[in-house]
C-alpha positions in Angstrom: 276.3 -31.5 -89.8 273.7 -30.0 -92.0 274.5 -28.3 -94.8 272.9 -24.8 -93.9 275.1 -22.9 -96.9 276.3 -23.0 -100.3 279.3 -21.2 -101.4 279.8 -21.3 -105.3 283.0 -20.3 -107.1 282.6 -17.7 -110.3 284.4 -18.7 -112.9 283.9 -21.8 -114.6 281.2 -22.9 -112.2 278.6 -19.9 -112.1 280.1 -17.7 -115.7 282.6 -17.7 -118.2 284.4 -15.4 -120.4 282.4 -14.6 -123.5 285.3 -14.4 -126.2 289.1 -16.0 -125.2 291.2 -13.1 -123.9 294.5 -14.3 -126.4 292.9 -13.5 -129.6 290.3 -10.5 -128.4 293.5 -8.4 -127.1 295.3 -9.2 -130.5 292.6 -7.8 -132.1 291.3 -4.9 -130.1 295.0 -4.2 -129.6 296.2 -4.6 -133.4 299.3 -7.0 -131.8 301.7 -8.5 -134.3 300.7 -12.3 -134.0 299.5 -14.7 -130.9 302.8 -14.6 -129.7 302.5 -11.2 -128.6 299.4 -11.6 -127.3 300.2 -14.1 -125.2 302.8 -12.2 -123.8 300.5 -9.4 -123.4 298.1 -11.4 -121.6 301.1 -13.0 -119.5 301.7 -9.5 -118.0 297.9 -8.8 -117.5 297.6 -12.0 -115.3 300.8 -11.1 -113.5 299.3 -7.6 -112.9 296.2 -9.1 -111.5 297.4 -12.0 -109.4 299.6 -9.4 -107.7 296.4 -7.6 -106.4 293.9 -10.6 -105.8 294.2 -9.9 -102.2 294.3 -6.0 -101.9 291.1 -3.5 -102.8 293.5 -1.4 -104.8 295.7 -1.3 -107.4 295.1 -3.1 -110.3 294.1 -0.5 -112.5 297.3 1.3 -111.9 299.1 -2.0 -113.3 297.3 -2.7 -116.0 297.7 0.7 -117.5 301.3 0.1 -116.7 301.0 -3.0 -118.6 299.8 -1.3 -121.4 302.3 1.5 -121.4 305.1 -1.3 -121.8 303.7 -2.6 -124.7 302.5 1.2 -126.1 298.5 0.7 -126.1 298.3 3.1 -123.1 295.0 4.8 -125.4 293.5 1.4 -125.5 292.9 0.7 -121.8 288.7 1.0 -122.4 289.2 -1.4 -125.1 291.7 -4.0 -122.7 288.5 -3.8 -120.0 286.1 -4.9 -122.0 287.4 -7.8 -122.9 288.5 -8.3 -119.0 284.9 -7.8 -118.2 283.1 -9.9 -121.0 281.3 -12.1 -118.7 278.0 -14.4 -119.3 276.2 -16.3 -116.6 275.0 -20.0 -116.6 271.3 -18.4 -116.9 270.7 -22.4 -115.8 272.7 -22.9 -112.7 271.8 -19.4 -111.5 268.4 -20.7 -111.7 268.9 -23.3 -109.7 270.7 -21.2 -107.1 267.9 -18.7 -106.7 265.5 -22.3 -106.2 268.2 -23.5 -103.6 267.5 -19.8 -101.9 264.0 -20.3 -101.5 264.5 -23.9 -100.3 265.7 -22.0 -96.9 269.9 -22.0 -97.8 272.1 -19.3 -98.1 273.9 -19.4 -101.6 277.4 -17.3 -101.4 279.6 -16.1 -104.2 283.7 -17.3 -103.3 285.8 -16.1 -106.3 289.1 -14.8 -106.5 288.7 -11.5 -107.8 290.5 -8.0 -108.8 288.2 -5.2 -107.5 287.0 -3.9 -110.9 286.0 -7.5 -112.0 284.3 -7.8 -108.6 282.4 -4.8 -108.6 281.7 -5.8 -112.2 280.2 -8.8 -111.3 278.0 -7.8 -108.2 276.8 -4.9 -109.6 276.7 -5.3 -113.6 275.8 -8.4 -113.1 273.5 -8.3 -110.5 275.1 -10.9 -108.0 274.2 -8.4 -105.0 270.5 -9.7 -105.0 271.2 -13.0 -106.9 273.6 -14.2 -103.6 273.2 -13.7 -100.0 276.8 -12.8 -99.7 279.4 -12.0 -102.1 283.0 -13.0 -100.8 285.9 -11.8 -103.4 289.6 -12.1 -102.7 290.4 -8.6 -103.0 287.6 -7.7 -100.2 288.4 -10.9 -97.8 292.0 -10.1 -98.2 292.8 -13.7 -99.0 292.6 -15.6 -102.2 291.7 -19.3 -103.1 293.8 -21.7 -102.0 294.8 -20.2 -99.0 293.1 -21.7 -96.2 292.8 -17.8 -94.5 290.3 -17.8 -97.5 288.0 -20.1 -96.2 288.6 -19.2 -93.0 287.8 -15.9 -92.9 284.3 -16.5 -95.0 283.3 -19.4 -92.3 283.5 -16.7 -89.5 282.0 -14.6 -91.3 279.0 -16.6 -91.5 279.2 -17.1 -88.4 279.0 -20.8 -89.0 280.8 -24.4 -88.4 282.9 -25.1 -91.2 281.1 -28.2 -91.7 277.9 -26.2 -92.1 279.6 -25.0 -95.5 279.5 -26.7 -98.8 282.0 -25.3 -101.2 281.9 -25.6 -105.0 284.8 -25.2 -107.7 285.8 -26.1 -110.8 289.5 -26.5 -109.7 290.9 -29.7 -107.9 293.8 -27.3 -105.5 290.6 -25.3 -104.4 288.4 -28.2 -103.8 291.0 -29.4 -101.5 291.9 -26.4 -99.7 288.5 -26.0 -98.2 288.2 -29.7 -97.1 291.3 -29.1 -95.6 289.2 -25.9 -94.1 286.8 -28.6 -92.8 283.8 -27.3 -95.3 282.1 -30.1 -97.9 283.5 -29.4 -101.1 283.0 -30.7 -104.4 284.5 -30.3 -108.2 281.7 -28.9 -110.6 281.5 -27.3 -113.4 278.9 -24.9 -115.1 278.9 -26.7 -117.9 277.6 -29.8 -116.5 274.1 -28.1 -116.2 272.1 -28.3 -113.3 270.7 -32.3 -113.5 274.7 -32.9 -112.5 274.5 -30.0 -109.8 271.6 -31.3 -108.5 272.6 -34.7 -108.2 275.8 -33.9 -106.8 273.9 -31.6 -104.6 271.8 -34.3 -103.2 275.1 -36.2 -102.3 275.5 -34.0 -99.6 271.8 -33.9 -98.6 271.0 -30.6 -100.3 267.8 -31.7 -102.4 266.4 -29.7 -105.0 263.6 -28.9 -106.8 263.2 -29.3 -110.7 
């Protein structure tokens, strides 16, 4: 079937993280060493997988998180480095040229709901996608295959209709196992590697 839409992952594929969590919470935290950052960070990531699937709650965890390691004052400081985000400026290019092609070009990201709002309103992903799917809001998270599901009917689409893009192998799988295209990419690559891979699935672009 013709591909008729294009669902990207976030991380990794269409952003990443502008300074490396570990050593930005040691520093905006005054931790000990990178020891106790990493712990730090263990708990945050516990505290936010917990809530990937609900529209609630992760606030109220990470401030716990903080209160067991006694930085509750510091919680504006831990969400700013949570929330230090920059786009591939070059692959968002090419999604916006996909979009006038005549496909619809979806955000699919597992997500807490302050990231997510983060991302489609700070960062403008409201008008850069046709439809933003995070975790939290579909009440499933990548690699279930409820994920996928639930954004194919959605759409209101054959699953075959879907090409899915991620920069991890479990999640690439999971939605061929969906029955959606899928491929591995990342947003480093740059978009000659998008487009080509693109075009393996008969999605030409424009340069």
């Amino acid at each position: 079937m013709t591909i008729k839409h294009i669902l990207f992952d976030a991380d990794g594929v269409i952003q990443y993280a502008t300074q490396h969590w570990q050593p930005a919470l040691q520093s905006v935290l005054g931790l000990e060493d990178a020891s106790q950052a990493k712990a730090v960070l263990d708990d945050i990531f516990e505290a936010e997988t917990e809530v990937l699937e609900a529209e609630t709650g992760f606030l109220e965890r990470l401030e716990a998180v903080l209160a067991k390691w006694g930085r509750s004052s510091f919680l504006s400081e831990t969400l700013n480095v949570l929330l230090s985000i920059e786009v591939h400026h070059d692959i968002l290019q090419t999604v916006q040229t996909i979009r006038r092609s005549g496909l619809q070009c979806h955000i699919g990201s597992n997500q807490q709901t302050l990231r997510a709002r983060h991302m489609s309103e700070g960062l403008n992903y409201r008008s850069l996608f046709d439809t933003e799917f995070y975790s939290c809001f579909v009440g499933a998270a990548k690699p279930k295959l409820s994920f996928f599901h639930r954004v194919v009917n959605q759409l209101g689409c054959e699953a075959s209709a879907v090409l899915f893009l991620d920069d991890r192998p479990e999640n690439v799988e999971a939605a061929k196992a969906a029955g959606l295209n899928a491929m591995l990419f990342f947003g480093t690559d740059g978009p000659s590697s998008l487009r080509r891979q693109l075009a393996g699935f008969g999605v030409l672009v424009n340069q």
